[in-house]
C-alpha positions as CSV (number, residue, x, y, z in Angstrom):
1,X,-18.1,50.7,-7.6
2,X,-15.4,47.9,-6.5
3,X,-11.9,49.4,-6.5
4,X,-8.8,47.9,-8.4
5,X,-5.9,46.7,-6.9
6,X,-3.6,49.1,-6.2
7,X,-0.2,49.0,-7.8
8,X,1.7,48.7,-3.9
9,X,-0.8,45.4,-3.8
10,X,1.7,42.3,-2.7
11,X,0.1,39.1,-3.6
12,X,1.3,36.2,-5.7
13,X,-2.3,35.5,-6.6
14,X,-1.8,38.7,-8.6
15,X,1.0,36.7,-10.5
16,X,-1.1,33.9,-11.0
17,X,-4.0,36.6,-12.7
18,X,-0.7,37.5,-15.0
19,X,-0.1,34.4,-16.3
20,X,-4.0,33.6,-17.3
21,X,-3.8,36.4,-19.5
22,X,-0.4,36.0,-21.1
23,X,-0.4,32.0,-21.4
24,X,-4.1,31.2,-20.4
25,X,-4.7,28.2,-22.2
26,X,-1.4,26.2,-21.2
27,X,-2.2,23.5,-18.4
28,X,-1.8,25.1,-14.5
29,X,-2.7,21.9,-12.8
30,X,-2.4,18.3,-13.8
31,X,-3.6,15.6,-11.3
32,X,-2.1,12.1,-11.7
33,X,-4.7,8.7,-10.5
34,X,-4.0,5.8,-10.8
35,X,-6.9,3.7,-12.3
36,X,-6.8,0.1,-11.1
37,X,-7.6,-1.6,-15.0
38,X,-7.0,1.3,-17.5
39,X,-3.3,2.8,-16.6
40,X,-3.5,6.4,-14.8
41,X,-5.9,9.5,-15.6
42,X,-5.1,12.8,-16.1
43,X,-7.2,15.9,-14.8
44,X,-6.0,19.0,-16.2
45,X,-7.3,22.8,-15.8
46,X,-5.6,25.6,-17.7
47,X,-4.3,29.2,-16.2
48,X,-7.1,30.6,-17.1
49,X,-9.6,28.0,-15.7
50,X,-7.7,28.6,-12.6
51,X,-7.2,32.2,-12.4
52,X,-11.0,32.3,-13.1
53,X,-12.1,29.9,-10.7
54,X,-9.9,31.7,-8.4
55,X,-11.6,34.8,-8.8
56,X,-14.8,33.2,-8.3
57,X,-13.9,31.7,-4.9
58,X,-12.4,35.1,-3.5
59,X,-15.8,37.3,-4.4
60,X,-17.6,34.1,-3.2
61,X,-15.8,33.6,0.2
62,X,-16.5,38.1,0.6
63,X,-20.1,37.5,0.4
64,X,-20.4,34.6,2.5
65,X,-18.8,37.2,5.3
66,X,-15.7,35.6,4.9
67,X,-13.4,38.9,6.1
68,X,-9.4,39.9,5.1
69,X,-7.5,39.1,8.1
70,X,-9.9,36.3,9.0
71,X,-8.4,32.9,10.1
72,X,-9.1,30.2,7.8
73,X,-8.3,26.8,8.2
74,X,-7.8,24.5,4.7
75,X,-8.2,20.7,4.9
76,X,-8.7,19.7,1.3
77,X,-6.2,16.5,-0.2
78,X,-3.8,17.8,-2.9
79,X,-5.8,18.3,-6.0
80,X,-6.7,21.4,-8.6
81,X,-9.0,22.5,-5.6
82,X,-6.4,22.7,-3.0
83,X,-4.1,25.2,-5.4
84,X,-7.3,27.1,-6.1
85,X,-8.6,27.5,-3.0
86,X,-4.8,28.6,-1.6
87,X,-4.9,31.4,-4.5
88,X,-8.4,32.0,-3.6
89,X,-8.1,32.9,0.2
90,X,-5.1,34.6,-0.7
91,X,-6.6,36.8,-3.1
92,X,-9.5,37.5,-1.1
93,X,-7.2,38.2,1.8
94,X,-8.0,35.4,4.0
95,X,-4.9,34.2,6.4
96,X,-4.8,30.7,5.2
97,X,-3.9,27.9,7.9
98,X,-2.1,24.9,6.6
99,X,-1.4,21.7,8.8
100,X,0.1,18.9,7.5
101,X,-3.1,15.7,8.2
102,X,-0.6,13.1,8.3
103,X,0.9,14.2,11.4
104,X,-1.7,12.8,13.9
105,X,-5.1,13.0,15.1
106,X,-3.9,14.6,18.4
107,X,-1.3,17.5,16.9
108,X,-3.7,18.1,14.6
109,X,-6.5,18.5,16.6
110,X,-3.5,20.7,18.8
111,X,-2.0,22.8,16.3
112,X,-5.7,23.8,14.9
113,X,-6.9,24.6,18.6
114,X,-3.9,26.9,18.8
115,X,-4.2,28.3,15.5
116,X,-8.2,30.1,16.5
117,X,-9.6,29.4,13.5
118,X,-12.8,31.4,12.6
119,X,-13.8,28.7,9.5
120,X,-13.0,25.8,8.1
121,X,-12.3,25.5,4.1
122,X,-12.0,21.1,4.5
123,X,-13.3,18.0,2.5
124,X,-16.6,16.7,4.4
125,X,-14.8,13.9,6.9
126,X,-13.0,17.1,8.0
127,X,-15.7,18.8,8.7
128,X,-17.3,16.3,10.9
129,X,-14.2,15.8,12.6
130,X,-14.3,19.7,13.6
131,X,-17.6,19.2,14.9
132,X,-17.0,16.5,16.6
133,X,-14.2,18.4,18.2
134,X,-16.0,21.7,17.7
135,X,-15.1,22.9,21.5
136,X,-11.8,23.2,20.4
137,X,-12.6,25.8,17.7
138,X,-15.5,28.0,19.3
139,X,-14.7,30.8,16.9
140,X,-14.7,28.6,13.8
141,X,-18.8,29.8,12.4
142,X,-18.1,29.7,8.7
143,X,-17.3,26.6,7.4
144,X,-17.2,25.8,3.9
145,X,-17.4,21.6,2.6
146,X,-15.5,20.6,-0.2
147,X,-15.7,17.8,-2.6
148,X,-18.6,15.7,-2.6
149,X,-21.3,17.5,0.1
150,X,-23.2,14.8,1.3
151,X,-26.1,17.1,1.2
152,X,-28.5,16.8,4.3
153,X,-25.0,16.1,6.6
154,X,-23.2,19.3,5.0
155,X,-27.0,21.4,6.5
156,X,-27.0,19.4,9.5
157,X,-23.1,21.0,10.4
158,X,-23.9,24.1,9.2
159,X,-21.5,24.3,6.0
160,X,-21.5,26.2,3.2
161,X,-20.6,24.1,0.1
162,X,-17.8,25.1,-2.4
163,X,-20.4,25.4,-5.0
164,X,-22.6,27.3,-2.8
165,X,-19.8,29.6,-2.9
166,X,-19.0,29.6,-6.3
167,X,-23.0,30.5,-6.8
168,X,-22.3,33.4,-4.9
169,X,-19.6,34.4,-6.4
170,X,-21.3,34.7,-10.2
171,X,-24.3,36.6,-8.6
172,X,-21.8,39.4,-7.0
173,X,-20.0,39.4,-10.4
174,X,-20.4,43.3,-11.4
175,X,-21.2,44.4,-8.2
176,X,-20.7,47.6,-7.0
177,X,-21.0,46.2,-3.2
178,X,-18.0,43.9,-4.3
179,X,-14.8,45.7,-2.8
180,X,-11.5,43.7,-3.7
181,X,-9.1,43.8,-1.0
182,X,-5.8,44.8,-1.0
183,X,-2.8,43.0,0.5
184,X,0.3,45.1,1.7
185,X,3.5,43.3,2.0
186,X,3.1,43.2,6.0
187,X,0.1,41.9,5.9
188,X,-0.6,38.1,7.0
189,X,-0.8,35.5,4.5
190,X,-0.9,32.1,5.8
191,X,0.0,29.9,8.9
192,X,2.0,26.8,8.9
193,X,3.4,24.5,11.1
194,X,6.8,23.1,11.8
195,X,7.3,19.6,11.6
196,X,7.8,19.1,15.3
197,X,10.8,17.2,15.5
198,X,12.5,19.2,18.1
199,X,9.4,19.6,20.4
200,X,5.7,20.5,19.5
201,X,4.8,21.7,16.1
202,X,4.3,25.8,15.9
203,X,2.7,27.4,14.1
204,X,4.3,30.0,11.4
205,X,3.0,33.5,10.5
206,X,3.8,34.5,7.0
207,X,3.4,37.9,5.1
208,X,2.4,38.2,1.5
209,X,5.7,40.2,1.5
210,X,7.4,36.8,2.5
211,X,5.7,34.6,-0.2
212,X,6.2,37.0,-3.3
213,X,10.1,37.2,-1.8
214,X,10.3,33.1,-2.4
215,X,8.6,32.9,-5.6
216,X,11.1,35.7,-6.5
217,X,14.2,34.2,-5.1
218,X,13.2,30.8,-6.1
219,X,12.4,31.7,-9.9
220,X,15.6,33.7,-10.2
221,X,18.2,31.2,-8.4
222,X,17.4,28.5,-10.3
223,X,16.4,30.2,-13.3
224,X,12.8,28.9,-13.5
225,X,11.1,29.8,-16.7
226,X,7.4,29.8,-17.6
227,X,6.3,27.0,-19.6
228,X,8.3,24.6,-17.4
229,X,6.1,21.2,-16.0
230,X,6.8,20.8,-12.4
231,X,6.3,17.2,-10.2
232,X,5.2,18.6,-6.7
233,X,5.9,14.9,-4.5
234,X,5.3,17.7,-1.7
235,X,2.4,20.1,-2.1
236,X,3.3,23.0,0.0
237,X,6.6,23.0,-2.1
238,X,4.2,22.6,-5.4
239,X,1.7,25.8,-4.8
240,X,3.0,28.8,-6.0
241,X,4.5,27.0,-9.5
242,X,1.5,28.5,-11.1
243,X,2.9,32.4,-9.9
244,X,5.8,31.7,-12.0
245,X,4.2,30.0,-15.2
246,X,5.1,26.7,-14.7
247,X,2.5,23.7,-14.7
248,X,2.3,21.7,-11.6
249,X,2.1,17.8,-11.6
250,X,0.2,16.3,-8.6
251,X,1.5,12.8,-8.8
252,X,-0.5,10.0,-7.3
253,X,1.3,9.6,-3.8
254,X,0.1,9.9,-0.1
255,X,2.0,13.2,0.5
256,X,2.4,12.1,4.6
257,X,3.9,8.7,3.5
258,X,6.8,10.2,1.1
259,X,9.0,6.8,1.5
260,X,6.1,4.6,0.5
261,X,5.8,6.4,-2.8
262,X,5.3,4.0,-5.5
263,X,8.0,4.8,-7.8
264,X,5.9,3.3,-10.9
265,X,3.7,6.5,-10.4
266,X,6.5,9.2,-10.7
267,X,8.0,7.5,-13.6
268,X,4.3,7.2,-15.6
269,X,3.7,11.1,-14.1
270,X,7.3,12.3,-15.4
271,X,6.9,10.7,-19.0
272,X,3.7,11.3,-19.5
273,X,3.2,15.1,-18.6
274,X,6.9,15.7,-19.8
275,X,8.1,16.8,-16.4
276,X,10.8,19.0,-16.8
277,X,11.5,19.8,-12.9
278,X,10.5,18.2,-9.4
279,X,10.9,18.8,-6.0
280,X,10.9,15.6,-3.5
281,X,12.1,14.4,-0.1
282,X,15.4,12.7,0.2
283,X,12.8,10.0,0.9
284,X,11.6,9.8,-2.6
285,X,14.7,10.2,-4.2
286,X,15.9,7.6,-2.8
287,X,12.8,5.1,-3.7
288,X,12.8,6.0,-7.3
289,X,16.3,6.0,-7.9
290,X,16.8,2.7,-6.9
291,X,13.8,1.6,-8.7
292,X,15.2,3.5,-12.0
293,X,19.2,1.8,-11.2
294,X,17.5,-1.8,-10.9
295,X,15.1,-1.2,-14.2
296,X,17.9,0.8,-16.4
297,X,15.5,3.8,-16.3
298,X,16.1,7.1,-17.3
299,X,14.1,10.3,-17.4
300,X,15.1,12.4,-20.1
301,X,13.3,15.7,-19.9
302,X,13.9,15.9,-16.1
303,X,16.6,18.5,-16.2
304,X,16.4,19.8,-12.9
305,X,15.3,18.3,-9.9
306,X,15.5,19.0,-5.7
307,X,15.3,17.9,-2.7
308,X,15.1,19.1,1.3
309,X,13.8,18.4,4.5
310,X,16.9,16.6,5.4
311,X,20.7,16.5,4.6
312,X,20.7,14.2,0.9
313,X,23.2,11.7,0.9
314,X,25.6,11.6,-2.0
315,X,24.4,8.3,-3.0
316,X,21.1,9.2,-3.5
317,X,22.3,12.1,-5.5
318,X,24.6,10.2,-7.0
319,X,22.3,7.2,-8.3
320,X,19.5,10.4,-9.2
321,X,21.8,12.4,-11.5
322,X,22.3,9.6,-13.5
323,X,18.5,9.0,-14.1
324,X,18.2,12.5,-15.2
325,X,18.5,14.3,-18.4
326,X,21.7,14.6,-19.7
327,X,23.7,17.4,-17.9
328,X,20.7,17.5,-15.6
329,X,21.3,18.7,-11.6
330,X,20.2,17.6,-8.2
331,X,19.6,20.8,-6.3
332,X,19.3,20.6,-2.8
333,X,17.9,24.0,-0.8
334,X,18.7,24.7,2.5
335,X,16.1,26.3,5.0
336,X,13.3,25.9,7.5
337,X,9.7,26.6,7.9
338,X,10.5,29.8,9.4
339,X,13.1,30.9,6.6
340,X,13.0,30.0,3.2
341,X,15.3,29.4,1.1
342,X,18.4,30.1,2.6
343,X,21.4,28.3,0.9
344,X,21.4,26.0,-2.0
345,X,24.0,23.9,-3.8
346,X,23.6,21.4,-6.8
347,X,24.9,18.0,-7.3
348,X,28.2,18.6,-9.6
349,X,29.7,20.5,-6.6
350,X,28.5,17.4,-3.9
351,X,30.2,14.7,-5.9
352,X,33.3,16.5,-6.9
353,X,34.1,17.8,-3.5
354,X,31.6,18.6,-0.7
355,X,30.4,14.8,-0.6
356,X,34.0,12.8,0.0
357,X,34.3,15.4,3.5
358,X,31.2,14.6,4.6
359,X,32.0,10.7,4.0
360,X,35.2,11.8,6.3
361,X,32.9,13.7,8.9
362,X,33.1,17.4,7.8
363,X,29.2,17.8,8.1
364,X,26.9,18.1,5.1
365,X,27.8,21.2,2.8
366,X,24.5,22.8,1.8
367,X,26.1,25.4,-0.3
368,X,26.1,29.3,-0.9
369,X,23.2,31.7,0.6
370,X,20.3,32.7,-1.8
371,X,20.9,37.1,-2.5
372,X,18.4,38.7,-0.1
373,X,19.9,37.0,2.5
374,X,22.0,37.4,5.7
375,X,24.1,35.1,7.9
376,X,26.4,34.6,10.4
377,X,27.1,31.7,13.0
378,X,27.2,32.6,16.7
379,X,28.2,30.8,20.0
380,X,26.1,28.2,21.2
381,X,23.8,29.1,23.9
382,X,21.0,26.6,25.2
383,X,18.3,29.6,25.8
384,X,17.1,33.3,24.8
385,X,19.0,35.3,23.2
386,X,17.7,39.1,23.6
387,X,19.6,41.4,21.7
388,X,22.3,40.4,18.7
389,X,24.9,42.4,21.0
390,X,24.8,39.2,23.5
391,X,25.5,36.9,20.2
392,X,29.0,36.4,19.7
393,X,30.0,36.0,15.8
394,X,32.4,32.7,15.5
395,X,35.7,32.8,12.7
396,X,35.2,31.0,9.6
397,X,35.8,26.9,10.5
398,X,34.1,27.1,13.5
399,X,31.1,25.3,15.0
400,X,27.9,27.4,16.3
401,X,24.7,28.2,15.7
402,X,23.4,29.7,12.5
403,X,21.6,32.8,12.4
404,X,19.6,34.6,9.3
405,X,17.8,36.9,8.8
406,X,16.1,38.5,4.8
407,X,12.9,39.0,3.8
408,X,11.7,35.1,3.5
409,X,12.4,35.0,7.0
410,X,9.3,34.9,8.9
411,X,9.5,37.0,12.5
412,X,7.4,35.0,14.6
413,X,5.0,32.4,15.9
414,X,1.5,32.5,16.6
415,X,1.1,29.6,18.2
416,X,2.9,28.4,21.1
417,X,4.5,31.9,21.2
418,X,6.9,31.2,23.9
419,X,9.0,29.8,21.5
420,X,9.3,33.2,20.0
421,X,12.0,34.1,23.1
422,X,14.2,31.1,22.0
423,X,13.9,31.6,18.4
424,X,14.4,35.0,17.8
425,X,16.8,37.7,18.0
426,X,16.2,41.1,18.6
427,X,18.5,44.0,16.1
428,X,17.1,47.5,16.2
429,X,14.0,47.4,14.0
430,X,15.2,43.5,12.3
431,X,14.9,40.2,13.6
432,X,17.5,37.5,13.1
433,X,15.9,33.8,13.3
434,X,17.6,31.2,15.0
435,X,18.2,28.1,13.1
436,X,18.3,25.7,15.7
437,X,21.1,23.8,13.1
438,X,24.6,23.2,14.3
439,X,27.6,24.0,11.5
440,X,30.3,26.6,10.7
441,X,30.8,28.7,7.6
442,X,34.6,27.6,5.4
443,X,36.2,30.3,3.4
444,X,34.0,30.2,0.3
445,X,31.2,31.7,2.8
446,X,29.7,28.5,2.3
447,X,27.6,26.3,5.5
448,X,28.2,23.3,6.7
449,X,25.5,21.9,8.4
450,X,26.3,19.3,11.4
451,X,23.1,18.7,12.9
452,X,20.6,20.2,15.2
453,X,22.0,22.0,18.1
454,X,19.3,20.2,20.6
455,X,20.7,16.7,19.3
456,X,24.3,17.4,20.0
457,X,25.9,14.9,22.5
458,X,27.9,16.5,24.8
459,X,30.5,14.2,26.7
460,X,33.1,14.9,29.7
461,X,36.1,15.3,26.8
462,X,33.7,17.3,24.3
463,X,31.3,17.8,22.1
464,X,29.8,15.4,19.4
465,X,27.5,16.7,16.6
466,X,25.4,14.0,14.9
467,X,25.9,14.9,10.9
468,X,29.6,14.6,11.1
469,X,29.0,11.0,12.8
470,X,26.8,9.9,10.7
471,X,28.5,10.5,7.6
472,X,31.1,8.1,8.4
473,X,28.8,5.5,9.6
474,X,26.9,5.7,6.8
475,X,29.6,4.3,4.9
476,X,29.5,1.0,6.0
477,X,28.4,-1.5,4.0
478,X,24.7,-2.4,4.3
479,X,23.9,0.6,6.5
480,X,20.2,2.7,5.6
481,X,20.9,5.4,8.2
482,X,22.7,6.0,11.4
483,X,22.3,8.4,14.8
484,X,24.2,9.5,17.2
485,X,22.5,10.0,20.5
486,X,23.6,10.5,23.8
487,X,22.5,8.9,27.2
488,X,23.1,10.6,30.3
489,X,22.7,13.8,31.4
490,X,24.6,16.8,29.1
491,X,28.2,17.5,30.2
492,X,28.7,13.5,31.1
493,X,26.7,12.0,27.9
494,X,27.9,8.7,27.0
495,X,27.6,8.7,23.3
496,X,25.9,5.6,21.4
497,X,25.3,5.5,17.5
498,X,22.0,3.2,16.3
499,X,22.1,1.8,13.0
500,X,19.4,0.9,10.7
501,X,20.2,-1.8,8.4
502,X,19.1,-2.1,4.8
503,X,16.1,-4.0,4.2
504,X,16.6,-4.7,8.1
505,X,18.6,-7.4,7.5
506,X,21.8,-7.3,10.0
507,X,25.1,-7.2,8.5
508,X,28.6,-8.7,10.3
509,X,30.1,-5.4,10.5
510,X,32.5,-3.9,12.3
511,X,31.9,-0.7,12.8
512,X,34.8,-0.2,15.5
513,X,36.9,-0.2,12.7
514,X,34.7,2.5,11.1
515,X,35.1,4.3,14.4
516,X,38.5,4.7,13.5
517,X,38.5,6.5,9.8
518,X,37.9,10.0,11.5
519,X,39.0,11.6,14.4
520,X,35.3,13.0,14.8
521,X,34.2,9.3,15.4
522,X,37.0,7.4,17.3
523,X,35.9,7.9,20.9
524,X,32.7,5.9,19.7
525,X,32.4,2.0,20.9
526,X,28.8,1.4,21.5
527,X,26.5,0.5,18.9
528,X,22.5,-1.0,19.0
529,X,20.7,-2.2,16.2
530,X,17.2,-0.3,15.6
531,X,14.4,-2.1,13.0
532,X,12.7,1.4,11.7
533,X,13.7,4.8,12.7
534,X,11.0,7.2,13.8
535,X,11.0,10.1,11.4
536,X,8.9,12.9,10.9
537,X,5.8,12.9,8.7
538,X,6.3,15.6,6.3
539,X,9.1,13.9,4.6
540,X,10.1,10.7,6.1
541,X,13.8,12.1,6.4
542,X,14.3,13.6,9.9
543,X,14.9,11.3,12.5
544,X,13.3,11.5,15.7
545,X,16.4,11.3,17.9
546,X,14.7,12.0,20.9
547,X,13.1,9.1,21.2
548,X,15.8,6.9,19.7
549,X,17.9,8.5,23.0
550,X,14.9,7.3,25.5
551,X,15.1,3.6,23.5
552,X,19.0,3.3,23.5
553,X,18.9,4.1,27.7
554,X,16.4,1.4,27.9
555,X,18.5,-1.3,25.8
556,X,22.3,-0.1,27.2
557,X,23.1,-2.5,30.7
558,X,22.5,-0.7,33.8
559,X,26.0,-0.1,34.8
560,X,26.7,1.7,31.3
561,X,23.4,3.8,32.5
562,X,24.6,4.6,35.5
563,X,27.8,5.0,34.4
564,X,26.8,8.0,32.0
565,X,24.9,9.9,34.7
């Protein structure tokens, strides 16, 4: 006979079976589409439509030889299928891999090479992609096609349908061959990639002991209840809503294009399905806020609503918390794709206070650090860092390096595991992650972020870290964005700050005299004018200042070149 669960299972598709039998006909999943003559649709499947589909899938994906522990690769557009199938390879013990598709055909391709996948779980075009590509992936021999199969293509690539699946899954039903894994806290639970924006994406190994530690954290810090209808404008952040009770809203949005939203979408999404949370870039924020300021828009059952992947300026919070409900919050969570959440402060505490210091160049405050977690800030050091005893803990006020460590923070990567020696450090039987963010700790025990270490500027008088910067820049009147880069080798950088103008329309502006409101940002006199920022794809926030260094060496006159170096 198949064996239950056992009550030391961790896995929050165990959660998800919960909430189908306490609350199974409330909506799980909504999906938002636009329809080009009739207004949007609404596709809607309950908890326990899900939970059963779910179930399904896992017994389905065990017969097919699909093994616990197995490598898995998911390439399915957000949808009811790509939560199921997430809560499906989970439960049935699979290690899911999950890349972000906007961020390229050649990381793609890269990141799922590095990643050994022995299937692929992905939408037909996906599928002939990976064959076209197939000696990349030579351990990849169970694939499974989602969506519409094309039928004589899906045989000619060797796939397994989703339905095929499901078929196998009802025959097995009863089963005594049917064993139902079970998932230990240690055990791996998914992959995912890092953005990339300070050098090649890598990928992430998570426990299930990490992901029921975030839904936990997340549901308790910002008191999350079940019933609640979330707006996922970013699906990774949407998929475990369902593990907490709360309905998840797919808007109708290209998830790798978050500034291009069309803010008509999230308003329609928000009114309709009575949206009482979402999360979204800065990006998006930003988009729909100024569309709701210009129209005289509000959104009153919004109460609570967040936003990450970048610092959020105070006038985006600002012009958001006045779209929301009444008393309603901006939240904005600190973390990475190796450790979250970390820190988290809301939007009454960034307009009374933390916002005017970072307008005067104190660094963005991201708040107070969730419960389970640890943190210190440490010396700067470009390189390893073996053992905490070679870390040396900084006083309160003072710029370093953060450090964390909990049990959301992941311990390594799988891919392009040399990183592992630069990320990582090493305490007894514990491993503290290195943030790779730049900032110092007040007397509240509160961070201040001021920018990735790598991005720092480093001239012959000091050092120069690019939040701080920014934040007076950003001031100026007709001013998107700003960065600070430096050209020149580091030591003798000569520091330049780029500025993106508002509709990219140049302003008569001068910013020397901006220069001047800080001390952080008075040894700065050169300034060039950029069109579009490069940013990264998973939320349109973090710039690419990399490559905005390699273009400001290019357009700076040789003898300010040479000069710097």
């Amino acid at each position: 006979m198949s064996h239950s669960v056992s009550r030391s299972a961790v896995n929050v598709a165990l959660r998800l079976t919960r909430f189908a039998r306490l609350t199974p006909d409330a909506p799980a999943v909504i999906v938002q589409r636009r329809r080009r003559y009739q207004g949007y649709d609404y596709q809607r499947a309950t908890f326990a439509e899900l939970a059963a589909d779910v179930e399904l899938i896992a017994r389905g994906m065990r017969q097919l030889g699909i093994k616990p522990g197995m490598r898995m690769a998911l390439l399915v557009k957000p949808s009811i299928e790509f939560i199921t199938l997430v809560f499906a390879m989970l439960k049935a013990g699979v290690v899911v891999v999950l890349i972000d598709p906007g961020m390229g055909r050649r990381n793609l391709v890269r990141c799922l090479a590095d990643a050994e996948p022995e299937g692929f779980v992905a939408i037909p075009l996906a599928m002939v992609a990976a064959k076209i590509y197939r000696r990349h992936f030579p351990k990849a021999r169970l694939n499974v096609a989602v969506g519409r199969s094309l039928g004589p293509l899906m045989k000619l690539l060797g796939c397994s349908t989703l339905d095929a699946v499901r078929d196998l899954g009802r025959r097995a039903a009863g089963s005594s061959d049917v064993e139902e894994p079970s998932t230990g806290g240690d055990d791996p639970a998914a992959i995912i990639f890092t953005t990339g924006s300070t050098g090649p994406p890598k990928g992430v190994l998570f426990s299930h002991g990490n992901f029921d530690r975030q839904v936990e954290e997340i549901r308790d810090q910002y008191v999350i209840q079940p019933g609640e209808v979330n707006l996922a404008c970013f699906p990774m952040f949407g998929l475990f809503n369902a593990a907490m009770g709360v309905t998840t809203v797919i808007p109708d949005m290209d998830a790798s294009r978050p500034a291009q939203v069309k803010p008509t979408n999230i308003v329609a999404a928000v009114k309709r399905c009575g949206v009482t949370q979402s999360f979204a870039s800065p990006a998006v924020w930003n988009v729909v806020g100024r569309y709701c300021e210009r129209h005289r828009i509000t959104l009153p059952t919004l109460r609570e609503a967040y936003s990450a992947g970048a610092p959020v300026p105070p006038q985006v919070i600002e012009r958001m918390t006045k779209v929301l409900a009444d008393g309603g919050r901006i939240h904005t969570p600190y973390g990475a794709t190796e450790a979250l959440p970390i820190a988290t402060i809301a939007s009454p505490e960034i307009l009374r206070e933390t916002g005017r210091a970072w307008a005067a160049g104190k660094g963005t405050c991201v708040g107070k650090k969730f419960p389970g977690i640890e943190w210190r800030v440490i010396r700067i050091i470009d390189g390893p860092i073996t053992s905490l005893d070679d870390a040396e803990t900084l006083p309160a006020g003072e710029i370093g390096e953060l450090i964390v460590r909990g049990p959301v923070v992941t311990r390594r990567y799988v891919t392009r595991v040399e990183a592992n020696a630069g990320a990582k450090i090493g305490d007894g039987e514990s491993i503290w992650h290195r943030m790779g963010d730049s900032g110092y700790l007040d007397d509240q025990d509160r961070f201040w972020f001021c920018g990735r270490v790598a991005h720092r500027v480093v001239t012959g008088e000091g050092t120069l870290y690019t939040d701080p910067v920014e934040g007076v820049f950003n001031q100026a009147p007709g001013v998107a964005r700003s960065a600070l880069v430096g050209v020149g080798p580091r030591g003798r950088q000569l520091p330049v700050v780029i500025i993106e103008w508002e509709g990219h329309i140049p302003r008569n502006v001068d910013l020397s005299q901006f220069a001047k409101l800080s001390p952080v940002t008075q040894s700065i006199d050169r300034f060039l004018f950029h069109g579009a920022f490069p940013v990264d794809i998973r939320h349109n926030s973090k710039i690419f200042r990399e490559q905005l260094a390699v273009w400001a060496a290019a357009k700076l006159p040789k003898n300010e070149t040479v000069v710097a170096s």
